[in-house]
DSSP file (Angstrom, degrees, kcal/mol; ACC not computed):
  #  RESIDUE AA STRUCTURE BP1 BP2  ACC     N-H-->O    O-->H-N    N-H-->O    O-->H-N    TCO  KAPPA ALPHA  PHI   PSI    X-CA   Y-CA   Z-CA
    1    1 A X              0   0    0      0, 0.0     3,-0.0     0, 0.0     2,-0.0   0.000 360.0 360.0 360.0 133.6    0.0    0.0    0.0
    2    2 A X     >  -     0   0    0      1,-0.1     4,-2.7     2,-0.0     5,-0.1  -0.433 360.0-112.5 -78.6 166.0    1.3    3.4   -0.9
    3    3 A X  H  > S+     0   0    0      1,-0.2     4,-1.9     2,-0.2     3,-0.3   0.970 124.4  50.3 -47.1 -66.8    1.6    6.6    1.7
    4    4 A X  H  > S+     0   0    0      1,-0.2     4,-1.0     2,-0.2    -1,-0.2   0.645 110.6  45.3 -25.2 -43.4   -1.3    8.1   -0.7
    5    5 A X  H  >>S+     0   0    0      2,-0.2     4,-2.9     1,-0.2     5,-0.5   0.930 115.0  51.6 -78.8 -37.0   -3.5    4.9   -0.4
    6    6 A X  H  X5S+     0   0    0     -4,-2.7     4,-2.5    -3,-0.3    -2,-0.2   0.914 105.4  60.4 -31.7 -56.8   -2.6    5.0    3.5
    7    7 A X  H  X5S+     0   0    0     -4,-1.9     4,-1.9     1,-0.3    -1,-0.3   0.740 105.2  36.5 -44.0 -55.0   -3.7    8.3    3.5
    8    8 A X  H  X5S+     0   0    0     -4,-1.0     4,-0.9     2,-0.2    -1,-0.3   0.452 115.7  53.1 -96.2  -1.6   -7.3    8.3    2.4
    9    9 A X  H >X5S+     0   0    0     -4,-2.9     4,-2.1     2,-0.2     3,-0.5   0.816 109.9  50.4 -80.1 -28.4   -8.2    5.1    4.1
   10   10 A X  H 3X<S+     0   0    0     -4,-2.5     4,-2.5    -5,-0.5     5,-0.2   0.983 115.6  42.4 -63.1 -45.8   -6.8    6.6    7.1
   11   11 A X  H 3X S+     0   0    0     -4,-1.9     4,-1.0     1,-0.2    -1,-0.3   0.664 104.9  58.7 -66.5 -16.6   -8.9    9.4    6.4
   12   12 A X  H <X S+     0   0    0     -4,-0.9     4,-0.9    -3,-0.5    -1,-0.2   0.673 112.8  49.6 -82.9 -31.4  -12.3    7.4    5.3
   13   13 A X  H >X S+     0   0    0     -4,-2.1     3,-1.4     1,-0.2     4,-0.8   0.951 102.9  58.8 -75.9 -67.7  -11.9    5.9    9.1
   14   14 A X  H >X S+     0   0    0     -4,-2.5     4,-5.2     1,-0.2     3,-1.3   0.785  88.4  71.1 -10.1 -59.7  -11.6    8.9   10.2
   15   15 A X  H 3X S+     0   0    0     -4,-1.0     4,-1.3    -5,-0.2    -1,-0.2   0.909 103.2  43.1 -32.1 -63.7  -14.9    9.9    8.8
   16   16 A X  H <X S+     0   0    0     -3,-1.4     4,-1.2    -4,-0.9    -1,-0.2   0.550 104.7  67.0 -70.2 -13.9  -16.7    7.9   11.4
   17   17 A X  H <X S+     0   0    0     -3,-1.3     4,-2.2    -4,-0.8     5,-0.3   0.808  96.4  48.4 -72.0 -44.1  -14.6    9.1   13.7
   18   18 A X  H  X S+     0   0    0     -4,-5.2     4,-3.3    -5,-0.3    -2,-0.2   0.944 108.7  58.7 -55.6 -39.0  -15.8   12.6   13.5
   19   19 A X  H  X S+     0   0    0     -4,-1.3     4,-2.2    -5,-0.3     5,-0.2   0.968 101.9  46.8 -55.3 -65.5  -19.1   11.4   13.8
   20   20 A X  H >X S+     0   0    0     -4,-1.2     4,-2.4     2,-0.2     3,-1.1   0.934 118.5  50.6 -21.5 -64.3  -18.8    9.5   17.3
   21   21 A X  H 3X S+     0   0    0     -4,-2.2     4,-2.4     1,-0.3     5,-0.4   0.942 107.8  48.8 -76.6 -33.9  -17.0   13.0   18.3
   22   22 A X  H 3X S+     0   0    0     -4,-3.3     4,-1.4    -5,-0.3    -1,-0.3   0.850 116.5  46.6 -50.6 -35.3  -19.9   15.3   17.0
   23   23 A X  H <X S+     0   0    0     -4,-2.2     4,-1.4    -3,-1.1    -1,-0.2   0.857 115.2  43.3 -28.5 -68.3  -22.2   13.1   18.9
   24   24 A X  H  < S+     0   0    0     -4,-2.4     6,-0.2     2,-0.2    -2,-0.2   0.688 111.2  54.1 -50.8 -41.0  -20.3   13.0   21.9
   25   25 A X  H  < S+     0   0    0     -4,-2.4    -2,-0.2    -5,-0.2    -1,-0.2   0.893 113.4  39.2-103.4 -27.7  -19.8   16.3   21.7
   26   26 A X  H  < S+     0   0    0     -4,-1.4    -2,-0.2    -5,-0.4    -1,-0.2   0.726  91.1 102.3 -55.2 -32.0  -23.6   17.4   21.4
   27   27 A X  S  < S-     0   0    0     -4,-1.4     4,-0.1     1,-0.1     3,-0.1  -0.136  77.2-120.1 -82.2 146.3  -25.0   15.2   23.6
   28   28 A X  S    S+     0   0    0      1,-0.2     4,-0.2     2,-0.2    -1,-0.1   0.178 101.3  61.1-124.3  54.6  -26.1   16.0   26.8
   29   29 A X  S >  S+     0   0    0      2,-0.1     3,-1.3     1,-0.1     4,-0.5   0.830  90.0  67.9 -85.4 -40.6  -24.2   13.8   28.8
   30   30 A X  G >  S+     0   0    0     -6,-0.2     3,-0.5     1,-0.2     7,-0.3   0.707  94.1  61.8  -6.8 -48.7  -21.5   15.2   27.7
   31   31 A X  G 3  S+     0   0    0      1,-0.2    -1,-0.2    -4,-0.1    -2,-0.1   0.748 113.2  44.3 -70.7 -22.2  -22.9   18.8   29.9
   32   32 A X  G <  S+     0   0    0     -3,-1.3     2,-0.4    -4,-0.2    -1,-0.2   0.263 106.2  53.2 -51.0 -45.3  -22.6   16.8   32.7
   33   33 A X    <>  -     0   0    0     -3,-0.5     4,-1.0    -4,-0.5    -1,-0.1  -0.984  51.1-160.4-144.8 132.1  -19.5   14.8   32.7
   34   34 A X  T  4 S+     0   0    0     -2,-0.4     4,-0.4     2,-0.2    -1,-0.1   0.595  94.9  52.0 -93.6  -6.2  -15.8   16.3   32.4
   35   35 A X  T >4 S+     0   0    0      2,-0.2     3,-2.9     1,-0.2     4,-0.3   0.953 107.8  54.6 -77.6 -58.9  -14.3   12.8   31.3
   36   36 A X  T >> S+     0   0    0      1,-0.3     3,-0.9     2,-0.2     4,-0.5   0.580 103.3  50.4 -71.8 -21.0  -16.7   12.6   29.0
   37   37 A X  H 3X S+     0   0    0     -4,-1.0     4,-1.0    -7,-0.3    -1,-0.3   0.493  99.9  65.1 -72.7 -13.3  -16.0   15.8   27.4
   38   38 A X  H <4 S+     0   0    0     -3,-2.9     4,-0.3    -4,-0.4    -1,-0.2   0.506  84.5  71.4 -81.9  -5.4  -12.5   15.2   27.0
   39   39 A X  H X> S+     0   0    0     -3,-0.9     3,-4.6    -4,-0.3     4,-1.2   0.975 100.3  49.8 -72.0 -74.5  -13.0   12.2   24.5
   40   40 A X  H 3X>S+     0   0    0     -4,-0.5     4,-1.9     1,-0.4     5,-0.5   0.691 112.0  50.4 -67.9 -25.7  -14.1   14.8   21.7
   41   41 A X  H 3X5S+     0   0    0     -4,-1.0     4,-0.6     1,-0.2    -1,-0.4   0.662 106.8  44.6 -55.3 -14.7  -11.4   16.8   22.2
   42   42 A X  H <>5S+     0   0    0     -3,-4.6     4,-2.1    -4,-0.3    -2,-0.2   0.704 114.5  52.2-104.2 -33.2   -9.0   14.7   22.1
   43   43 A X  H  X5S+     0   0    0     -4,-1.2     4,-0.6     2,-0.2    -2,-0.2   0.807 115.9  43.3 -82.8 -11.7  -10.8   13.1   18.8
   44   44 A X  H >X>S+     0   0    0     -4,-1.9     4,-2.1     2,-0.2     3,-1.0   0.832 110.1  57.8 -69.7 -59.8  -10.9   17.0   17.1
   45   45 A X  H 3X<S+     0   0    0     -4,-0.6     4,-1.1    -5,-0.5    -2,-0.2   0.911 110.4  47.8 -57.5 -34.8   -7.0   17.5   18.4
   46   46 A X  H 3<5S+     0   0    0     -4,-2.1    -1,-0.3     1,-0.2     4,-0.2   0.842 116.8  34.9 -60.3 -25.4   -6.2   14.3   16.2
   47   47 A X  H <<5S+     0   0    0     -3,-1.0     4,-0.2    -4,-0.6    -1,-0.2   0.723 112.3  61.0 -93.1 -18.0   -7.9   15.1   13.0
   48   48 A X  H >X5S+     0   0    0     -4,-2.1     3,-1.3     1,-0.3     4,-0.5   0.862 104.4  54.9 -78.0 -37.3   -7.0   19.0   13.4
   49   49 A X  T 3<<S+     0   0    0     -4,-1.1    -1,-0.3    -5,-0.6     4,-0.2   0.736 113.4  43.3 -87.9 -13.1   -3.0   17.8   13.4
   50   50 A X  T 34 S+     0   0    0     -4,-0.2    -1,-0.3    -3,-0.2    -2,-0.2   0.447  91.1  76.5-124.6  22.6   -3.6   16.1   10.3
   51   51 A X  T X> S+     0   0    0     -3,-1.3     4,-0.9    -4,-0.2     3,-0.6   0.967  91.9  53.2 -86.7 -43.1   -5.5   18.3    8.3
   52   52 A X  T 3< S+     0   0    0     -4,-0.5     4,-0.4     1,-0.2    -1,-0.1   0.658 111.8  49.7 -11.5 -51.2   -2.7   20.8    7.2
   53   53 A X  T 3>>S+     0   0    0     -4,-0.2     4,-1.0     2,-0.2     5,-1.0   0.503 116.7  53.9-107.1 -29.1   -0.4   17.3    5.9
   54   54 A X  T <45S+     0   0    0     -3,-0.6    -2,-0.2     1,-0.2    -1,-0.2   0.931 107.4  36.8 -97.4 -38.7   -3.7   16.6    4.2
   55   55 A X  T  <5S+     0   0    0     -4,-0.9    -1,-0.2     1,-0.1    -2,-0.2   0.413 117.2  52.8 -80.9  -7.7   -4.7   19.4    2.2
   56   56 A X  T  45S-     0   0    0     -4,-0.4    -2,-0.2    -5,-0.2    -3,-0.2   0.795 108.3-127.6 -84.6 -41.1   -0.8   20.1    1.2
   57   57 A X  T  <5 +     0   0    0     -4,-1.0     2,-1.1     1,-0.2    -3,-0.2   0.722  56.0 156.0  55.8  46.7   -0.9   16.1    0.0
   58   58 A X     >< +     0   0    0     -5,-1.0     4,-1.7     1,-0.2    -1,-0.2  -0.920  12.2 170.7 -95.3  87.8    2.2   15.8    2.3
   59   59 A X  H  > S+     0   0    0     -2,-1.1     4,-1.4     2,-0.2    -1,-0.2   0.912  78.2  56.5 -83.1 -69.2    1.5   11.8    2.8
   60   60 A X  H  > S+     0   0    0      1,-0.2     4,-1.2     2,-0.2    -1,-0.2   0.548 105.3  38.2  79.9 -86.7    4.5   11.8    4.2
   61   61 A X  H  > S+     0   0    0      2,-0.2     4,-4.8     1,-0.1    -2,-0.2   0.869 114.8  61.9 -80.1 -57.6    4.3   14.5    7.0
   62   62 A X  H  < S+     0   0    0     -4,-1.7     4,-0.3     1,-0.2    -2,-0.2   0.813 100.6  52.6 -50.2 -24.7    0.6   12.9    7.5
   63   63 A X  H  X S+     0   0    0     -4,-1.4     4,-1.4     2,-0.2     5,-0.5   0.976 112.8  47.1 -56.4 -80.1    2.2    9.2    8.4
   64   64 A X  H  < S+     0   0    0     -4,-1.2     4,-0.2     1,-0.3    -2,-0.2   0.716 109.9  42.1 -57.4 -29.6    4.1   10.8   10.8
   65   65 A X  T >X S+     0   0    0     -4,-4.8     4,-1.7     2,-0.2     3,-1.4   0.820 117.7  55.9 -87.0 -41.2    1.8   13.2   12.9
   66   66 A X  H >> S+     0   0    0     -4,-0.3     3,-2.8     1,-0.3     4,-0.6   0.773 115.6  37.6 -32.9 -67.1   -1.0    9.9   12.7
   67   67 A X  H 3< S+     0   0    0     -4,-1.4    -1,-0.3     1,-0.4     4,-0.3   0.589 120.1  48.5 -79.0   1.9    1.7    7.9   14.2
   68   68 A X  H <4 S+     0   0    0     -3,-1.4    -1,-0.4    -5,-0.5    -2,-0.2   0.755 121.8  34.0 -85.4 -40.5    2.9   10.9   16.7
   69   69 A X  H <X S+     0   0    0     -3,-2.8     4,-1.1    -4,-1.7    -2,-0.2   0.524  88.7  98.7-118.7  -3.5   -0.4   11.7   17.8
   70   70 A X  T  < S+     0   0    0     -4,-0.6     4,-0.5    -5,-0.3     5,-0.3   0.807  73.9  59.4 -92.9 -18.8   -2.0    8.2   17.8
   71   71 A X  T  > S+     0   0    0     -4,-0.3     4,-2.0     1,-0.2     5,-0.3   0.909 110.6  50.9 -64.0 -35.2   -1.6    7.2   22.3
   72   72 A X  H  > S+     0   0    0      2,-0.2     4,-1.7     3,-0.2    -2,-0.2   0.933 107.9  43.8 -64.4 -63.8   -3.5   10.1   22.7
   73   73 A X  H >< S+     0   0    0     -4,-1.1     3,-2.2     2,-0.3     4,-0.4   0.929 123.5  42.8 -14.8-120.8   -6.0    9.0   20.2
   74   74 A X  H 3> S+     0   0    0     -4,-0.5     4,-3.6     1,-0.3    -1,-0.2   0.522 103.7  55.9  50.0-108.3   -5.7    5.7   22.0
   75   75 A X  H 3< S+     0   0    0     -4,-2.0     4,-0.4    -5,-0.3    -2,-0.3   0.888 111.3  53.2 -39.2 -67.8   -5.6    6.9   25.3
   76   76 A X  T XX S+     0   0    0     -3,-2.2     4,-2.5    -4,-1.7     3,-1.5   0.885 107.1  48.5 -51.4 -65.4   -9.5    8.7   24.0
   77   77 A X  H 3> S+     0   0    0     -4,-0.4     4,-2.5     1,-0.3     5,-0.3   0.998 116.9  42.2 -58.4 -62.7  -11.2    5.5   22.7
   78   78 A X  H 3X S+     0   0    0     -4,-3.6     4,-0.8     1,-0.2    -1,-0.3   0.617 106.9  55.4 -63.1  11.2  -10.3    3.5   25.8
   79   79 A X  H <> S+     0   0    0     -3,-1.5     4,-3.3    -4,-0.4     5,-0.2   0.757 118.6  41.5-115.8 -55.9  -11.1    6.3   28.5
   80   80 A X  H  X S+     0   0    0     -4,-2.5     4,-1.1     1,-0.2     5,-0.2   0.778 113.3  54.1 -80.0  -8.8  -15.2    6.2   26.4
   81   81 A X  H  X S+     0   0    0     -4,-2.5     4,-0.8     2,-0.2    -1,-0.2   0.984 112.2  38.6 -34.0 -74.3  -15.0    2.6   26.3
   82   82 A X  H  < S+     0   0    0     -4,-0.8     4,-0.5     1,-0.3    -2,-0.2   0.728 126.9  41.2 -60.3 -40.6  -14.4    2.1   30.3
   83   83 A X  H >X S+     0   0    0     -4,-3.3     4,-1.4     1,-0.1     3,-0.6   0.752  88.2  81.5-107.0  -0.5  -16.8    5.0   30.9
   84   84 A X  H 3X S+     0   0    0     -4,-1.1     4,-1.5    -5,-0.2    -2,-0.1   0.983  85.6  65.5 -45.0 -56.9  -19.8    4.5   28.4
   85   85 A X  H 3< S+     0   0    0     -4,-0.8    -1,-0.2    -5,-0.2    -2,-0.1   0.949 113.3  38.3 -36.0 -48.6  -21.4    1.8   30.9
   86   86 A X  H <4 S+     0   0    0     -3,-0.6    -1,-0.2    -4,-0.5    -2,-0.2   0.987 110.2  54.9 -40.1 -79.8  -21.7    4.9   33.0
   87   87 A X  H  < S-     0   0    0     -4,-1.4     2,-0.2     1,-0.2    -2,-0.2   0.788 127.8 -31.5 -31.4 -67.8  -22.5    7.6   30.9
   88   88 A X     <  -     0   0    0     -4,-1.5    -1,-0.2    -5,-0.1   -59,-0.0  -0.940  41.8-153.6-162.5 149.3  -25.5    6.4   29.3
   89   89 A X        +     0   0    0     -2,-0.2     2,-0.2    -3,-0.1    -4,-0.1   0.137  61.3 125.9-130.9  38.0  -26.6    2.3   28.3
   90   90 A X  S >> S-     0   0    0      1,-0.1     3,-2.4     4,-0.0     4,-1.7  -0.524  72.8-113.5 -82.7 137.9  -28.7    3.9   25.5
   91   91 A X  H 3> S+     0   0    0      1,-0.3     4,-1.3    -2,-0.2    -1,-0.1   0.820 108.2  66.7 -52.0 -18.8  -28.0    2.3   21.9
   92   92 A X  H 34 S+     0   0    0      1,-0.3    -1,-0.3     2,-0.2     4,-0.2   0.822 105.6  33.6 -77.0 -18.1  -26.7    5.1   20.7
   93   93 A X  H <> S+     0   0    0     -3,-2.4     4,-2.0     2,-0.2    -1,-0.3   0.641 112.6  60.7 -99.9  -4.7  -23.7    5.4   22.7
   94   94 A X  H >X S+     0   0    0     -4,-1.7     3,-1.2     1,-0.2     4,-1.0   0.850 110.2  47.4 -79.5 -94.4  -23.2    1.7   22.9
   95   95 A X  H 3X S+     0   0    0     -4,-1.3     4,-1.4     1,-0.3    -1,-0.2   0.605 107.9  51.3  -6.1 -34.1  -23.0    2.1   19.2
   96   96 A X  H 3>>S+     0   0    0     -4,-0.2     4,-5.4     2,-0.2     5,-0.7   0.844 108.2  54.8 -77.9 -49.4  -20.5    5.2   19.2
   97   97 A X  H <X5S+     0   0    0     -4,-2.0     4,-1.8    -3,-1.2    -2,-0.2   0.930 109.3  46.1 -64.2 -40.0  -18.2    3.3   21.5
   98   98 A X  H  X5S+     0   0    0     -4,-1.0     4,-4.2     2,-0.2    -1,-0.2   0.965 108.7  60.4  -4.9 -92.3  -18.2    0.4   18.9
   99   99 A X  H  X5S+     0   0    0     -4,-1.4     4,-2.8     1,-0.3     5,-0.3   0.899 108.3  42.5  -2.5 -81.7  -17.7    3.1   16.1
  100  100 A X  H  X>S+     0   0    0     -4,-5.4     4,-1.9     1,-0.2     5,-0.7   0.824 110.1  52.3 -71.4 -29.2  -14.7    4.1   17.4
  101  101 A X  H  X<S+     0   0    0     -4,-1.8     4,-2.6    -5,-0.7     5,-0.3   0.994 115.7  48.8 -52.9 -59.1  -13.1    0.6   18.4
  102  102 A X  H  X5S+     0   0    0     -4,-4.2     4,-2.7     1,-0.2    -2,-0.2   0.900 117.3  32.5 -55.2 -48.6  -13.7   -0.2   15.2
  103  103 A X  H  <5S+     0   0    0     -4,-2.8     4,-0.3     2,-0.2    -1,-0.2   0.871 121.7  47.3 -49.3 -52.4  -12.3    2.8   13.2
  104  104 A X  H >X5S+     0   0    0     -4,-1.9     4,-1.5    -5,-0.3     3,-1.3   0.896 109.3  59.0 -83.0 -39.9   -9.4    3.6   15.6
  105  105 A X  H 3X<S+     0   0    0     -4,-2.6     4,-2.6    -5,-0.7     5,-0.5   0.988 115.4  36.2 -54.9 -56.7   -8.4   -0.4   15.7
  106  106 A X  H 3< S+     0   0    0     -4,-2.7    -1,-0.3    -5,-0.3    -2,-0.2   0.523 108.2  59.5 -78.6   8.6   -8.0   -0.2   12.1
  107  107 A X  H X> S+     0   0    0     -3,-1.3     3,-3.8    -4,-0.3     4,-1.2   0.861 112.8  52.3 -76.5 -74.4   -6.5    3.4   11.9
  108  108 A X  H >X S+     0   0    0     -4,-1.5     4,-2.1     1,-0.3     3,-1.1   0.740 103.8  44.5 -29.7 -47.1   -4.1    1.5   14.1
  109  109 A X  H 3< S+     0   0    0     -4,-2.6    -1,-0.3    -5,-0.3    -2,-0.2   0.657 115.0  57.9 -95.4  -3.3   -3.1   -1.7   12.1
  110  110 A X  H <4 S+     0   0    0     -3,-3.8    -1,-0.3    -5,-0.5    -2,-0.2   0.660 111.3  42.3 -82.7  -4.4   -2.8    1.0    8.9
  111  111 A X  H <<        0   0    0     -4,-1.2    -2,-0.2    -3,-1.1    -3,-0.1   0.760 360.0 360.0-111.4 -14.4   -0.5    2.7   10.7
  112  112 A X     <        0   0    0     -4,-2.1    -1,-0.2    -5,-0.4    -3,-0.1   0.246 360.0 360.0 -40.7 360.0    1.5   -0.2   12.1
């Protein structure tokens, strides 16, 4: 797989990643709970570091902040994992937390 191909798959996972955090970040558990407001930040502060790398088509530069930024990233999905049972047991967030295992697992073994 080329950097290029890397690049837009990473970014097509992404997609569903934005979604979760737009969710997340609307929702109002979210107004509620300060863990829980730190997952969408933390999924906007990854995709914000790689839009610059993205719009240049510096594939390249974009590898390298993914794999640079990606414990944090990480770090996000397992923090709403551990706390969704909390938060809410409603489908929809059962469903976000999903989302994002899935997406971020396979962010992960493209960047590996």
């Amino acid at each position: 797989m080329t950097d290029e191909e890397k690049v837009l798959a990473i970014d097509d996972l992404l997609s569903h990643v934005w979604m979760v955090r737009a969710f997340l970040k609307h929702c109002e558990e979210a107004e509620e709970d300060d863990e829980l407001r730190e997952v969408p930040r933390a999924l906007y502060d990854y995709m914000l570091a790689l839009g610059p790398p993205l719009r240049s088509k510096d594939y390249a530069k974009y590898l390298k902040q993914a794999k640079k930024k990606l414990k944090k990233l990480n770090n996000a999905v397992e923090l709403f994992i551990e706390i969704q049972p909390e938060i809410s047991s409603h489908t929809n967030f059962q469903m976000a937390a999903q989302s994002l295992r899935v997406a971020v697992g396979q962010l992960n073994e493209l960047l590996s």
